[in-house]
KEKE-3310 file (N, C-alpha, C; in steps of 0.2 Angstrom, whole numbers, plus 5000, padded with zeros to 4 digits):
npx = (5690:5697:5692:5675:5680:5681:5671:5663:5672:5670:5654:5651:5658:5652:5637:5642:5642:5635:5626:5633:5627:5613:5615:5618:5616:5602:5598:5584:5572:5554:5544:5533:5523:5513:5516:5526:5516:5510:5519:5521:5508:5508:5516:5511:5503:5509:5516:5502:5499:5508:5507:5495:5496:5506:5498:5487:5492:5497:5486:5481:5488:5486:5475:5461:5443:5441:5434:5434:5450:5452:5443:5453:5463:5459:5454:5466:5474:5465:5467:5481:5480:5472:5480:5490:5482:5480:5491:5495)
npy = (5875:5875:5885:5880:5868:5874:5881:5871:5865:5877:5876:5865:5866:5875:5869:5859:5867:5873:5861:5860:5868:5866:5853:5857:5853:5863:5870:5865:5874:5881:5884:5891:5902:5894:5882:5882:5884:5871:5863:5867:5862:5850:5847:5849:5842:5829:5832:5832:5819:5812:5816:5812:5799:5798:5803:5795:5783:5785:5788:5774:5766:5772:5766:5770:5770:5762:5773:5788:5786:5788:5799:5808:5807:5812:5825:5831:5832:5839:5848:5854:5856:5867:5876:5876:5882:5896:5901:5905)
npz = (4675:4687:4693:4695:4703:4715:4716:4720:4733:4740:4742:4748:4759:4765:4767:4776:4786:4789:4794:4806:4813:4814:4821:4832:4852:4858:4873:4885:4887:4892:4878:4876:4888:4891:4891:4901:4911:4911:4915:4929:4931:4933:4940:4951:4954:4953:4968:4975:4975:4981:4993:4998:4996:5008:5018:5017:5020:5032:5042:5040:5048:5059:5062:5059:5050:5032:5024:5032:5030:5015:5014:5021:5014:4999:5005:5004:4995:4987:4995:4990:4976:4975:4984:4972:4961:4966:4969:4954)
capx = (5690:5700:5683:5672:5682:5682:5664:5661:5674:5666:5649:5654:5660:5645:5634:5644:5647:5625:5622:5636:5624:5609:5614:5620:5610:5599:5596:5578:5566:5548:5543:5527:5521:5506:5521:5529:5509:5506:5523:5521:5500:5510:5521:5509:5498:5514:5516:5497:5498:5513:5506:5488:5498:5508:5494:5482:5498:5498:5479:5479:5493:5483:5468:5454:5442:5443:5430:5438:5454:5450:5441:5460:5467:5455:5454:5475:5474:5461:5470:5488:5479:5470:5485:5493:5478:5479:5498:5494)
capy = (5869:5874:5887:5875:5863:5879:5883:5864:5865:5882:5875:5860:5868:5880:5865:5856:5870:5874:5856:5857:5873:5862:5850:5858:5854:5869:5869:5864:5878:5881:5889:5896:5901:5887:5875:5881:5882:5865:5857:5868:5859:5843:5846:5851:5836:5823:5832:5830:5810:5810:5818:5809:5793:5798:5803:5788:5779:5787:5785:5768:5763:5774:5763:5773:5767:5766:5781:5794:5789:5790:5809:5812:5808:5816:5835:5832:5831:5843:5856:5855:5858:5873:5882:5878:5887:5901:5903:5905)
capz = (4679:4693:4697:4696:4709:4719:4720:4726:4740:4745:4743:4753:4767:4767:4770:4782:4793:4793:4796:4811:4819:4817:4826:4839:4855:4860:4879:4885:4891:4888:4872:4880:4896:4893:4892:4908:4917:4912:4918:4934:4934:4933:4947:4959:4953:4959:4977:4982:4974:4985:4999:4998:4999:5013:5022:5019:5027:5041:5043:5040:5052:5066:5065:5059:5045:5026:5022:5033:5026:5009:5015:5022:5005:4997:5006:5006:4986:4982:4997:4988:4971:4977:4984:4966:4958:4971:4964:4947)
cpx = (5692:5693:5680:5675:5681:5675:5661:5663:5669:5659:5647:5654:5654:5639:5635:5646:5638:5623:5627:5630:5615:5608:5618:5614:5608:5596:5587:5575:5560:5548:5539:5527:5518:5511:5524:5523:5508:5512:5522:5513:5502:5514:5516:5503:5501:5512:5510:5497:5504:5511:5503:5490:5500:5502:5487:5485:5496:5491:5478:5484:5488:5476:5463:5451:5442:5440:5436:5444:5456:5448:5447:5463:5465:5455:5463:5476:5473:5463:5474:5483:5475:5472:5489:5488:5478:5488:5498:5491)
cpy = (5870:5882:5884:5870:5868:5882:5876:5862:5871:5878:5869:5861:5871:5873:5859:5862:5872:5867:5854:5864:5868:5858:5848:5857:5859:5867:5872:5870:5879:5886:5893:5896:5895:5881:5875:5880:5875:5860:5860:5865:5852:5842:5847:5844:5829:5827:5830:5823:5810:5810:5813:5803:5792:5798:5797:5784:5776:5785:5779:5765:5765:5768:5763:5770:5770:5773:5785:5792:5790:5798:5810:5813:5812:5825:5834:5836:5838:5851:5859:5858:5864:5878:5882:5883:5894:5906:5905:5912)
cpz = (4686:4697:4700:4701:4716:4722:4722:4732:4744:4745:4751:4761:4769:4770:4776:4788:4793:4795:4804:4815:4819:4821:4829:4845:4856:4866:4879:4889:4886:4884:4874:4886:4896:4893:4900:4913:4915:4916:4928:4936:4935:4940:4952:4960:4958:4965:4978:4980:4981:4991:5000:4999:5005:5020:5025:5021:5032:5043:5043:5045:5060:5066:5064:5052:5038:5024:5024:5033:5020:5008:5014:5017:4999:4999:5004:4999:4984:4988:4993:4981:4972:4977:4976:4964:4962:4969:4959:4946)
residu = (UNK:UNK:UNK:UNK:UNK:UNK:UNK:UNK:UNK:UNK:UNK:UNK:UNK:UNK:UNK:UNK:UNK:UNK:UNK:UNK:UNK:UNK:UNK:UNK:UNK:UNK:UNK:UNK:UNK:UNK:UNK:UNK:UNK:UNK:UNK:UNK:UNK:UNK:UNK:UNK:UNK:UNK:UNK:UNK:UNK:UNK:UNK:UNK:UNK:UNK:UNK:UNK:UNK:UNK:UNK:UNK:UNK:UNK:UNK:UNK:UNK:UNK:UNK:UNK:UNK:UNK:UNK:UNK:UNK:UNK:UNK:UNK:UNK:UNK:UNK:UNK:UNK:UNK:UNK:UNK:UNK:UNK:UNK:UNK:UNK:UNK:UNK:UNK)
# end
């Protein structure tokens, strides 16, 4: 009897001390590279929105019309995502 009590505390413990390393957190970084190249194709995607915004702004505050400021936003865009792929 007093075995048998013994191999349930031991057992016990053993599955309470593998369910405290499960879940334990595990600090986030990419599994793959194709994970970190897709967060750094997302990152450079925000800047040229951001830029392109900025820039169609400022364009439209000067005055000029909507085409060429649409172009400005437009070459802004597709410059910022060029130099990312020129990184890569």
């Amino acid at each position: 009897m007093d075995i048998g009590r013994g191999v349930r505390v031991g057992m016990t413990a053993l599955v309470l001390a593998a369910a405290t390393l499960v879940a334990v957190p595990i600090e986030a970084y990419s599994q793959t590279q194709g994970m970190e190249r897709r967060g750094d194709r997302r990152d450079t995607r925000q800047t040229a929105r951001e830029t392109g915004r900025d820039t169609k702004q400022a364009c439209k505050a000067s005055g000029e019309s909507r085409s060429s400021c649409r172009q400005d936003k437009r070459d802004t865009k597709q410059g910022i995502r060029q130099e990312g792929r020129a990184t890569r």
